[in-house]
Structure formats: structure tokens, C-alpha cells
VOTORMI-450882 format. One record per residue (C-alpha): x, y, z; chain; residue number from 1. Coordinates in nm, 3 decimals. Layout:
REM VOTORMI-450882
x = X, y = Y, z = Z, chaine = A, num = NUM .
...
//
This chain:
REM VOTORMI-450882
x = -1.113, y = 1.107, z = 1.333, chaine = A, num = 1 .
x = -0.784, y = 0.907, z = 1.213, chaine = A, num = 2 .
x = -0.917, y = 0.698, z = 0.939, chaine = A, num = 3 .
x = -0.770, y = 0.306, z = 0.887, chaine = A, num = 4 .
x = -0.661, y = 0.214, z = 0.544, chaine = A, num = 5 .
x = -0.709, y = -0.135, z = 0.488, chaine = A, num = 6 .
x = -0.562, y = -0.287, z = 0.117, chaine = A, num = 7 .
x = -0.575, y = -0.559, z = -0.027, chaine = A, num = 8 .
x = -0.284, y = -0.721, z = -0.242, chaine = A, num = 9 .
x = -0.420, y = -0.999, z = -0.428, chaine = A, num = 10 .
x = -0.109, y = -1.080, z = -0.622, chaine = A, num = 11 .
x = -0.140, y = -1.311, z = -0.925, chaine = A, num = 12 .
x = -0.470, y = -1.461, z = -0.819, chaine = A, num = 13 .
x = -0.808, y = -1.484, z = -0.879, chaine = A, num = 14 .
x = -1.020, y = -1.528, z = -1.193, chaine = A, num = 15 .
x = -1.341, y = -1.354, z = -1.337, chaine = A, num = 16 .
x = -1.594, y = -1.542, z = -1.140, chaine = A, num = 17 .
x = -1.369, y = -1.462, z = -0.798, chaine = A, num = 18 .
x = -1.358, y = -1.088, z = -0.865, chaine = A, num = 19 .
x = -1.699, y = -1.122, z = -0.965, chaine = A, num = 20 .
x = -1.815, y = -1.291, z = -0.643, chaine = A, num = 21 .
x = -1.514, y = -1.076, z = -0.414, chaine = A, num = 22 .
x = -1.636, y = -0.756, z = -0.581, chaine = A, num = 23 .
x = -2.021, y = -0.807, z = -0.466, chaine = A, num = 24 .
x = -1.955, y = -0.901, z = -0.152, chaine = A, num = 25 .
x = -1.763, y = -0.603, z = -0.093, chaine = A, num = 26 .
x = -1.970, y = -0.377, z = -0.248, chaine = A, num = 27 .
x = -2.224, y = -0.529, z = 0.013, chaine = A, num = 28 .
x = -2.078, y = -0.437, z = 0.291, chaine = A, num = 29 .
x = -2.004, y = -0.100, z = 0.163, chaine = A, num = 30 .
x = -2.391, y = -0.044, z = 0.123, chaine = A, num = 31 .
x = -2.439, y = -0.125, z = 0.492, chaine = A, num = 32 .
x = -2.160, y = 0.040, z = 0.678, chaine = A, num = 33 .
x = -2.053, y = 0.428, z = 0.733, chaine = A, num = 34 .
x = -1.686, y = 0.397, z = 0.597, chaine = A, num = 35 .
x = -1.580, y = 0.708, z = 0.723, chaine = A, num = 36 .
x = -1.307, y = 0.579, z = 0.960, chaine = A, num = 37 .
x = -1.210, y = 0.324, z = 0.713, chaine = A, num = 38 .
x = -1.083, y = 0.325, z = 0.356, chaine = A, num = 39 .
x = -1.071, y = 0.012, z = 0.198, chaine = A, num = 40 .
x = -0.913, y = -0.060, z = -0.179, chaine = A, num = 41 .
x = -0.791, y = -0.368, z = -0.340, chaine = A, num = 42 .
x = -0.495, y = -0.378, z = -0.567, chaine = A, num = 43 .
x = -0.616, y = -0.662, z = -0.846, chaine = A, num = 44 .
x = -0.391, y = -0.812, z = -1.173, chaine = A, num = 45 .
x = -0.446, y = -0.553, z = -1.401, chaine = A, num = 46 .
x = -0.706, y = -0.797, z = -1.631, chaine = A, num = 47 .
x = -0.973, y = -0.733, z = -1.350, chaine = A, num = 48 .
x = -0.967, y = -0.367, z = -1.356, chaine = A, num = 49 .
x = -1.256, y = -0.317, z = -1.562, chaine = A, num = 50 .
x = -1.432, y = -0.553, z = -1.341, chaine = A, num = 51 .
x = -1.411, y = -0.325, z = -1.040, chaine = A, num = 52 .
x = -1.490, y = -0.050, z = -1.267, chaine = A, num = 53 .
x = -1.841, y = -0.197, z = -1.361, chaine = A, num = 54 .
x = -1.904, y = -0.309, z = -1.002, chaine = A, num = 55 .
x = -1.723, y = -0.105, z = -0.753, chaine = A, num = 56 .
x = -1.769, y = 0.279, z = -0.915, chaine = A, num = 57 .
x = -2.007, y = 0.496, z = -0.659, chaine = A, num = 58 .
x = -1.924, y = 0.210, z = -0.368, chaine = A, num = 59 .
x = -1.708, y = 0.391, z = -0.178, chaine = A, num = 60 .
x = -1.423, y = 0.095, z = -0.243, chaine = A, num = 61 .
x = -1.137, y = 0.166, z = -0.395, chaine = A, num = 62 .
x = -0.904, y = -0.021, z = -0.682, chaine = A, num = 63 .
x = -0.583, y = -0.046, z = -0.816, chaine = A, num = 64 .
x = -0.337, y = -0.240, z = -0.944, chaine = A, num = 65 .
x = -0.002, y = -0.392, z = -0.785, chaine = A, num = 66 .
x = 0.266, y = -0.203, z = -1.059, chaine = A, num = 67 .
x = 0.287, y = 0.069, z = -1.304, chaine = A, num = 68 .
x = 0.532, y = 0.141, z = -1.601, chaine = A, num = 69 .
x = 0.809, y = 0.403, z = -1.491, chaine = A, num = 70 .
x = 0.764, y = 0.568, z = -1.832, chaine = A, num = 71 .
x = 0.427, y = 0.679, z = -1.988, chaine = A, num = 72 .
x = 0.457, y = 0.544, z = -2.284, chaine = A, num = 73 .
x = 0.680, y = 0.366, z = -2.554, chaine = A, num = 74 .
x = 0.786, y = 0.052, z = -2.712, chaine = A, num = 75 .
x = 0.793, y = -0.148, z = -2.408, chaine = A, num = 76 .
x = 0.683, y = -0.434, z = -2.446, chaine = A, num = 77 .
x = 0.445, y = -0.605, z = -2.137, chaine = A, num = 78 .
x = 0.398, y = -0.236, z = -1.954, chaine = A, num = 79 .
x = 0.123, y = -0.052, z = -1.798, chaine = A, num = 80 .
x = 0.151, y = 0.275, z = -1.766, chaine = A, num = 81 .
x = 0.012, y = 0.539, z = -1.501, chaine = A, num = 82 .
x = -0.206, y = 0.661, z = -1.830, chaine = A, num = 83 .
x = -0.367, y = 0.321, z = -1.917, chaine = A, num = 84 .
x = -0.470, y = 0.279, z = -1.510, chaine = A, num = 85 .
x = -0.636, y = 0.575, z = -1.483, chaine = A, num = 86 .
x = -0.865, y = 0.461, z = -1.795, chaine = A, num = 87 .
x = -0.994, y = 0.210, z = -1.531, chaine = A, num = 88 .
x = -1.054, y = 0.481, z = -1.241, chaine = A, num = 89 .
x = -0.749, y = 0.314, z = -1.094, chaine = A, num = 90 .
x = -0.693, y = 0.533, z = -0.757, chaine = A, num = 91 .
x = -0.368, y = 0.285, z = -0.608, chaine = A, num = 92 .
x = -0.111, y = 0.173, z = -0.728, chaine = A, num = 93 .
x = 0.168, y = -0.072, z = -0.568, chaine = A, num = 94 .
x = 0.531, y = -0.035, z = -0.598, chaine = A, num = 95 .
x = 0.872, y = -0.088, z = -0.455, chaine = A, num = 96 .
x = 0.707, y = -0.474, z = -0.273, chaine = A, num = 97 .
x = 0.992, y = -0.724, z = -0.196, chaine = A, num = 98 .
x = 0.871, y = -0.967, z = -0.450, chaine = A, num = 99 .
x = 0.881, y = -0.773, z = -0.760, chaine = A, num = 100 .
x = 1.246, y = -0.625, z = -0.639, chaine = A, num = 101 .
x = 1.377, y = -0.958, z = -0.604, chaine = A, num = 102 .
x = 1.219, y = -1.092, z = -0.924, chaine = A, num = 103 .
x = 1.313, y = -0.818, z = -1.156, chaine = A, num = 104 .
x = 1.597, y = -0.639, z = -0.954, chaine = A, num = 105 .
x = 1.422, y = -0.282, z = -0.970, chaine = A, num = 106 .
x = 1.637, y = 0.021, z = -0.805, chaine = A, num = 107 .
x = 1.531, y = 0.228, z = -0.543, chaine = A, num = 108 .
x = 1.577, y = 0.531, z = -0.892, chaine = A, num = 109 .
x = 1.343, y = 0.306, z = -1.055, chaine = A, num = 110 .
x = 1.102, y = 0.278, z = -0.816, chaine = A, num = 111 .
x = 1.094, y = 0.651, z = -0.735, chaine = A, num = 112 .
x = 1.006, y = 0.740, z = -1.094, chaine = A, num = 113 .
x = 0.725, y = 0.490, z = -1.072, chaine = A, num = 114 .
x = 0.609, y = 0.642, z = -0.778, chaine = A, num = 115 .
x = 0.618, y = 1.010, z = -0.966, chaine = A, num = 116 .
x = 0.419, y = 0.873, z = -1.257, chaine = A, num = 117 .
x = 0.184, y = 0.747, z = -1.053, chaine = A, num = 118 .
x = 0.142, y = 1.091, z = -0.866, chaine = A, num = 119 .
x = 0.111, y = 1.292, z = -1.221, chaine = A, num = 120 .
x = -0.182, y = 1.098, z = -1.295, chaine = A, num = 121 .
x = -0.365, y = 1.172, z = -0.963, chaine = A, num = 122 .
x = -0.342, y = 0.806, z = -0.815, chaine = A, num = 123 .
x = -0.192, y = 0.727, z = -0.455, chaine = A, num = 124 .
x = 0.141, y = 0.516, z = -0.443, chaine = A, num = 125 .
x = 0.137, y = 0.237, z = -0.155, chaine = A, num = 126 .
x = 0.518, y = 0.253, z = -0.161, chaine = A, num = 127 .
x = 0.632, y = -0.055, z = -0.025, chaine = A, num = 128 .
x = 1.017, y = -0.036, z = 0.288, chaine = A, num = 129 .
x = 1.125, y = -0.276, z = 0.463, chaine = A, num = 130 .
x = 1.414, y = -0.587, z = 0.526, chaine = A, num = 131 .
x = 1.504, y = -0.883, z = 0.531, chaine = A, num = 132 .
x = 1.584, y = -1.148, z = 0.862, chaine = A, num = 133 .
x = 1.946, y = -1.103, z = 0.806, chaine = A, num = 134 .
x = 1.894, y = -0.691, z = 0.846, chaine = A, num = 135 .
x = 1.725, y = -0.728, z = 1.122, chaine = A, num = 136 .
x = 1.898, y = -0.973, z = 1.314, chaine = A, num = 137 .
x = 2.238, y = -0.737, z = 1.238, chaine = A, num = 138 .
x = 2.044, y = -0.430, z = 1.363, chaine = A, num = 139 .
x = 2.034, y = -0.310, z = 1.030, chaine = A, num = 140 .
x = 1.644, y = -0.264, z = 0.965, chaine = A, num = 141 .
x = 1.666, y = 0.127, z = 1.010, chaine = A, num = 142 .
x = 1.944, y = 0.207, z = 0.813, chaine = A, num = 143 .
x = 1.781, y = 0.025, z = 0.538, chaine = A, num = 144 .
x = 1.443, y = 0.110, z = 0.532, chaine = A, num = 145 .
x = 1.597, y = 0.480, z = 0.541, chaine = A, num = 146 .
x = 1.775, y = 0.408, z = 0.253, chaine = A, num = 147 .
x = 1.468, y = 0.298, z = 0.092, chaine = A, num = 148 .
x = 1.312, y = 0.633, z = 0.154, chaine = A, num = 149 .
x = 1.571, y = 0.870, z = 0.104, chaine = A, num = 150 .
x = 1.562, y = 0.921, z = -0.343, chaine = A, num = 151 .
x = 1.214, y = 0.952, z = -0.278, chaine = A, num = 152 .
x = 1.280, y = 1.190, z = 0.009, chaine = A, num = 153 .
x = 1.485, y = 1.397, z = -0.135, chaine = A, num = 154 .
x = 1.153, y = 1.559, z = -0.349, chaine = A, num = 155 .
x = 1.037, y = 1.721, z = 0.024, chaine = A, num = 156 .
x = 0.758, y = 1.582, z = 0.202, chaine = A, num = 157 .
x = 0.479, y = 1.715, z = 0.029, chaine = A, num = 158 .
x = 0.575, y = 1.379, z = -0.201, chaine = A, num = 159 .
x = 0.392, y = 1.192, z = 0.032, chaine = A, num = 160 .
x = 0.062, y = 1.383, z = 0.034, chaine = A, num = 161 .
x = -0.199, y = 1.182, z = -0.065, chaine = A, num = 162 .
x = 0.026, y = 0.848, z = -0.073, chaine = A, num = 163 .
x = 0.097, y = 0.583, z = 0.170, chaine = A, num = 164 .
x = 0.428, y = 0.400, z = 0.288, chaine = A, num = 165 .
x = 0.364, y = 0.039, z = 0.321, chaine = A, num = 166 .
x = 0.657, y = -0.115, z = 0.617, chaine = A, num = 167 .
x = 0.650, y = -0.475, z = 0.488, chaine = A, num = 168 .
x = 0.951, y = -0.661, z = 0.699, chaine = A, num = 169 .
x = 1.053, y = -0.881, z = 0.395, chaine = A, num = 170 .
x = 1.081, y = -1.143, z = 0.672, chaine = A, num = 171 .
x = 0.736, y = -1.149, z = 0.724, chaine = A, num = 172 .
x = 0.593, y = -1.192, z = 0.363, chaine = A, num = 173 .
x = 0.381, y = -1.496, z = 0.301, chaine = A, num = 174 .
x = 0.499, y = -1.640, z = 0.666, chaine = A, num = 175 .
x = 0.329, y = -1.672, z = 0.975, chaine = A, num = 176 .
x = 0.572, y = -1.452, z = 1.150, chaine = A, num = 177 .
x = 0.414, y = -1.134, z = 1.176, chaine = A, num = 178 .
x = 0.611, y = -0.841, z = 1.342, chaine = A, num = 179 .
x = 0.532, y = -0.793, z = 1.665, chaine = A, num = 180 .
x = 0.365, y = -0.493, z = 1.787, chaine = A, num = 181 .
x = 0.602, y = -0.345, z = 1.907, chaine = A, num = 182 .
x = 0.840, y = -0.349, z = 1.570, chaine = A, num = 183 .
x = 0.574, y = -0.255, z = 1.417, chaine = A, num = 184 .
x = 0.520, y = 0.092, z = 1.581, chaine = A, num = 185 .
x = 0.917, y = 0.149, z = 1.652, chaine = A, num = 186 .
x = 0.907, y = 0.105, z = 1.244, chaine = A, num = 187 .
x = 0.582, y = 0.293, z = 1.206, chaine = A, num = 188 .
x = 0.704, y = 0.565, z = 1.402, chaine = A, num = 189 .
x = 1.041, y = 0.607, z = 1.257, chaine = A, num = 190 .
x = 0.967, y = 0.670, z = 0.923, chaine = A, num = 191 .
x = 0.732, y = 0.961, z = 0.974, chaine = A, num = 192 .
x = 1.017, y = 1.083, z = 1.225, chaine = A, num = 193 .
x = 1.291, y = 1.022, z = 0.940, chaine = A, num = 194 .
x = 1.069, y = 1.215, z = 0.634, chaine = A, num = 195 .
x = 0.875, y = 1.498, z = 0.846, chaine = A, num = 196 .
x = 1.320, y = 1.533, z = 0.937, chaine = A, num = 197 .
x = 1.500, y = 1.499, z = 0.656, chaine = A, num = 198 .
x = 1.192, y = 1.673, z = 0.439, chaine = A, num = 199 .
x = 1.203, y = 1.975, z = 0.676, chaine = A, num = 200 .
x = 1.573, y = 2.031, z = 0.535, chaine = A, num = 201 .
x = 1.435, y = 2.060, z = 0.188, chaine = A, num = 202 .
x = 1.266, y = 2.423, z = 0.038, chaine = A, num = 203 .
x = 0.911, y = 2.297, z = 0.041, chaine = A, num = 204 .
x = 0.852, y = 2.546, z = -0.207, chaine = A, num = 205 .
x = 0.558, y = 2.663, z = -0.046, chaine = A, num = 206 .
x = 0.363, y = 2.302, z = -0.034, chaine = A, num = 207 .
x = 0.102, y = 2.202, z = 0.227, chaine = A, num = 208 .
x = 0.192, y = 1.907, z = 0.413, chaine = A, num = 209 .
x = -0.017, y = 1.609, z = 0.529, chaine = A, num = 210 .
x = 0.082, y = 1.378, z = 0.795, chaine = A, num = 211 .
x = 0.258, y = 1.057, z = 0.676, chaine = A, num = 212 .
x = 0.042, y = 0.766, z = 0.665, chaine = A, num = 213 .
x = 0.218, y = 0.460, z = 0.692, chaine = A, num = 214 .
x = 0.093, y = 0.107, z = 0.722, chaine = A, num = 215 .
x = 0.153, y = -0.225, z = 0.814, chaine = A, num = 216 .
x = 0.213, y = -0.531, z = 0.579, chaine = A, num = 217 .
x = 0.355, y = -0.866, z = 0.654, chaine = A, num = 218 .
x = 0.117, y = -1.192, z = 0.755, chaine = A, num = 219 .
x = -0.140, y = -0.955, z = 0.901, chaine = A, num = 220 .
x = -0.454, y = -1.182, z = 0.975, chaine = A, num = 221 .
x = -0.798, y = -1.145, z = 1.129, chaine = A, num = 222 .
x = -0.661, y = -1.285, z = 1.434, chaine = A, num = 223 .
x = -0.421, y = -1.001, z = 1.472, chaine = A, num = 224 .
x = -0.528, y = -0.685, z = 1.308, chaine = A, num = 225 .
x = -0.702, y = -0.531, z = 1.636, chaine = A, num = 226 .
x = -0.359, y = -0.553, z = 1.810, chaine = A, num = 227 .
x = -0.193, y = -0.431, z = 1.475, chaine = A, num = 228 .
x = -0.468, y = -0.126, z = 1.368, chaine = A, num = 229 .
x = -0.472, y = -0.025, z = 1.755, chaine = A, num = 230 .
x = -0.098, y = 0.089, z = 1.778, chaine = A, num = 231 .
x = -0.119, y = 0.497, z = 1.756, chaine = A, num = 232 .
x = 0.202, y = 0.478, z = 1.442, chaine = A, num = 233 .
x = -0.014, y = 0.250, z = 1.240, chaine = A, num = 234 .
x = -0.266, y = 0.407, z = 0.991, chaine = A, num = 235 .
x = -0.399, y = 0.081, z = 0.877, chaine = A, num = 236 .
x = -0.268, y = -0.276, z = 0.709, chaine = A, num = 237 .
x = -0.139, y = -0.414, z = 0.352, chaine = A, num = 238 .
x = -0.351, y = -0.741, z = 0.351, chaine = A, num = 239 .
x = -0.164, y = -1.022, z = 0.158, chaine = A, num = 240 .
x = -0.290, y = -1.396, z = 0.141, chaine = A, num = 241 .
x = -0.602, y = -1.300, z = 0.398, chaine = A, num = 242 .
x = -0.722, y = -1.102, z = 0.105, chaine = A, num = 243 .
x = -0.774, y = -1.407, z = -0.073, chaine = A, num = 244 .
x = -1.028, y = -1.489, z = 0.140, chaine = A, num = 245 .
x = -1.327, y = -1.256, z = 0.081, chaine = A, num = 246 .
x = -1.464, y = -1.365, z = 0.447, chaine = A, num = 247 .
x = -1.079, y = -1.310, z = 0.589, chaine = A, num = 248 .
x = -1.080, y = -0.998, z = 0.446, chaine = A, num = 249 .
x = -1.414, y = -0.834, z = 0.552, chaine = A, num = 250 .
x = -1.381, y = -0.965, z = 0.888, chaine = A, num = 251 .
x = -1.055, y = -0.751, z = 0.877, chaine = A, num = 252 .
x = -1.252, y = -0.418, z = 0.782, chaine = A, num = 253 .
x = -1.520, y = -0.525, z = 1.033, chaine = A, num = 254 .
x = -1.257, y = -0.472, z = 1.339, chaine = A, num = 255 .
x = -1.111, y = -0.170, z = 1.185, chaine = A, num = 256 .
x = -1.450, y = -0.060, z = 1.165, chaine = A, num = 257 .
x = -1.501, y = -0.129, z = 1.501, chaine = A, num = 258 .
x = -1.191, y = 0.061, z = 1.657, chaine = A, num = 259 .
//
């Protein structure tokens, strides 16, 4: 059985008595559902950590937060590091999104020693690829999206064990303009084709390796995910403002559930 991961990114949202109410409700439908085709987490401002702590530990959800510190510690002031998360039972952790790139100009080297950091302390990276209009209207969206992957890459395949490559078309963020299926799985599809490749070409050093799993992010909505989650190339969905919606966002596990 291929399991469906299905995350939520609730940005800078929320307050104690949402996550208090969010985190319930979830926990909820944990208690009355077999999860084992589905694996559901949601990546929370790092204030409400302790909150899904207290009320999500034995549920069989999963938390995390939506950045990390490239270094593990130091005088840097406003940082999290990999460390401090795993205090929390932290199990995800975002990087590389569109947002925070454009916002605080991180580099694809930056990014990859986030990712790292996060893999020392036994957490799984949701590593976010992906372009914007202008890419994709020039026919560039492969090229860069490999370009995305390739520092990261270069480590051999076995980097991706246990983490998750998030294809959000920059395009799509925050829109109503979802990819369409079809982009979707010709995306999907090529970046497990271009790392299982280009990682084959690197001494593995003896490491098992896992298939790829590689989601979809990008205006996915209740109205949509069945079409989305039933493509063979997608493992599953980076929820953005549907997640806001604790109804919008159970539905959402309900049909993955369901497939």
C-alpha cells in the first residue's frame, strides 16, 4: 500500500484557542480512522509547538514547523535550530518555500544545509521546487526545478530517505490556479526520474534507498485533491490556505482516505 502524505502549512496564522480547537478536531478524527494509507502532519509557527505536543503525542498526527536555523547553534539572533524542534517532538520541518526565498533571498547552499540539519536531528525535510509563470511560460520549469535539486543531489539519493520534495509551481501559491493534472505528474514524475539519475552517478556508499516521495503544493482544495492524490507520480499534497480551515482540511484527509 502507497501511503498519501497530506501537510498542512499554516503559515503565520492562527492563535492558541485555533490550535487548540484545530488540534482536537484532528486528534478526533485520528481516534476514528485507520491512518495507515495516510500520513497527516501540520507544520505550525513555532509558538504552537508545545501545543501539539500536549495534544497531538500518541495520535498518530504529526507536527512541525515551517523553517529551521542552518546552524545549530550561536549568536543568531531570531533562529530556531534543528536542536530546539526536536525538544517539541517536531518530526517536519519546511524549507526552501517560495515565500521565505523571496522574502529573505536564501540560496539553494543555504537551503541544503538546512535541509542536512534537519536530517541530523532525525526530522523529515518537506523541501520545497518549483517556478515561477515567467519559467513556465519560457519552457523553463525543468531546468529550474533541476537546478533546485541538484546541491542537494549531489549528497546521493539516500538524502532523500525519509524526506519529501514538495513541487510548489510558485505560480500557483495563494491563487486559484492550481496546476493541472497533468503538470502536476509530468513534474511529479520528473524529479524522481532526475534524482534516482543523477544519484545513481554518485558512490552511494553502500546506502539503502527509498523511493522518492514527492508531493503536490499550490491552491490544492477539497474540490480538487481526488483528481490531484489519484495521479500515480503524486504521493500526497502541501495544503496551504485550505489548512486554515479545520473542516477544509479534514475533508481533504477524508478523500485521501478514501482512495
Amino acid at each position: 500500500m502507497t501511503k498519501k502524505y497530506i501537510i498542512g502549512n499554516l503559515k503565520m496564522y492562527g492563535s492558541i484557542s485555533f490550535y487548540d480547537t484545530f488540534f482536537k478536531k484532528i486528534r478526533e478524527f485520528s481516534m476514528h480512522k485507520s491512518l495507515d494509507n495516510i500520513e497527516i502532519a501540520l507544520c505550525i509557527p513555532y509558538p504552537y509547538l508545545y501545543l501539539a505536543q500536549q495534544i497531538l503525542g500518541n495520535s498518530g498526527i504529526y507536527w512541525g514547523s515551517q523553517n529551521v536555523a542552518k546552524d545549530n547553534e550561536g549568536p543568531f539572533t531570531g533562529e530556531v535550530s534543528a536542536k530546539m524542534l526536536k525538544e517539541f517532538d517536531s518530526q517536519f520541518a519546511i524549507i526552501g518555500h517560495s515565500e521565505r526565498n523571496t522574502a529573505y533571498c536564501e540560496s539553494d547552499v543555504n537551503i541544503a544545509e538546512k535541509f542536512l540539519r534537519i536530517k541530523e536531528h532525525n526530522m523529515r525535510p518537506i523541501f520545497c521546487v518549483g517556478e515561477t509563470l515567467i519559467e513556465r511560460e519560457a519552457g523553463m520549469e525543468k531546468k529550474v526545478v533541476q537546478s533546485q535539486l541538484e546541491t542537494l543531489v549531489n549528497h546521493g539519493k539516500h538524502i532523500f530517505n525519509n524526506s519529501i520534495i514538495a513541487y510548489e509551481p510558485i505560480w500557483a501559491i495563494g491563487s486559484d490556479m492550481s496546476a493541472s493534472p497533468e503538470q502536476a505528474k509530468s513534474m511529479c514524475a520528473f524529479i524522481k526520474e532526475f534524482v534516482e539519475g543523477e544519484a545513481d552517478k554518485v558512490n552511494q556508499l553502500g546506502k539503502e534507498n527509498k523511493p522518492i516521495k514527492v508531493i503536490y503544493g499550490g491552491s490544492v482544495n477539497e474540490k480538487n485533491t481526488l483528481q490531484l492524490l489519484s495521479l500515480d507520480k503524486v504521493d500526497g499534497a502541501l495544503i496551504g490556505r485550505c489548512s486554515l480551515s479545520p473542516d477544509k482540511f479534514l475533508q481533504i484527509c477524508e478523500i485521501a482516505h478514501q482512495l
